[in-house]
Each structure stands twice: as structure tokens, then as C-alpha cells.
N, C-alpha and C positions, 0 to 999 in steps of 0.2 A: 273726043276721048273721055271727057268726064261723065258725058251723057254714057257713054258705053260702062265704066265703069261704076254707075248709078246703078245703070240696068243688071246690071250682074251682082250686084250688093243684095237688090232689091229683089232679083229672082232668091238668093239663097237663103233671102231673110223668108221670104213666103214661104218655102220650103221647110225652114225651122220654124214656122209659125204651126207649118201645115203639121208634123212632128208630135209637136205642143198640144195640138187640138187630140190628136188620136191620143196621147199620151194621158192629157187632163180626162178622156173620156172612160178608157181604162181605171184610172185612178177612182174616182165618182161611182163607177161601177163596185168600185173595192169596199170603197168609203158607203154605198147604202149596203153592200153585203155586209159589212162590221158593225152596222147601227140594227140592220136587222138582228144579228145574233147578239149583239151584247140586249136590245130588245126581250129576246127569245129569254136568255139568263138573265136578267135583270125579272121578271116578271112573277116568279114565282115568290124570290125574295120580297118583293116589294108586295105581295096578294099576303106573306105568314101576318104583319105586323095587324095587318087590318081585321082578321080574322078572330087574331087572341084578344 
């Protein structure tokens, strides 16, 4: 019974692991689309100062 109950923890925990993974990957995707646009905006700002 404890073996059984191991096994059932441990399936739902992989399952919330498995969650986790699609979840961080979404996120990661979010996170380089944000660094690219603040990128995008930050770039012009940062090209005036050097110019003048």
C-alpha cells in the first residue's frame, strides 16, 4: 500500500512537473518577446545621446 501510494504521488507529481515545463516555456517565449520590444524602444533613445 505505501509502494502504491508512492506511485500515485509520484505519477501526479510528473504530471505537475510536466505542467511546469509547457508553462516555463510559454513564459520564456513571453519573456524574449519583452526583451525584444523593450530592445526595439530602447534603441532609438539610446542611438539620440551619441549622436549629439
Amino acid at each position: 500500500t505505501m509502494l502504491r501510494k508512492h506511485l500515485e504521488t509520484s505519477g501526479k507529481e510528473i504530471a505537475e512537473l510536466q505542467d511546469d515545463k509547457y508553462g516555463k516555456r510559454a513564459a520564456a517565449g513571453v519573456d524574449s518577446a519583452v526583451v525584444r520590444l523593450r530592445r526595439r524602444l530602447a534603441r532609438p533613445q539610446s542611438v539620440r545621446p551619441a549622436t549629439s
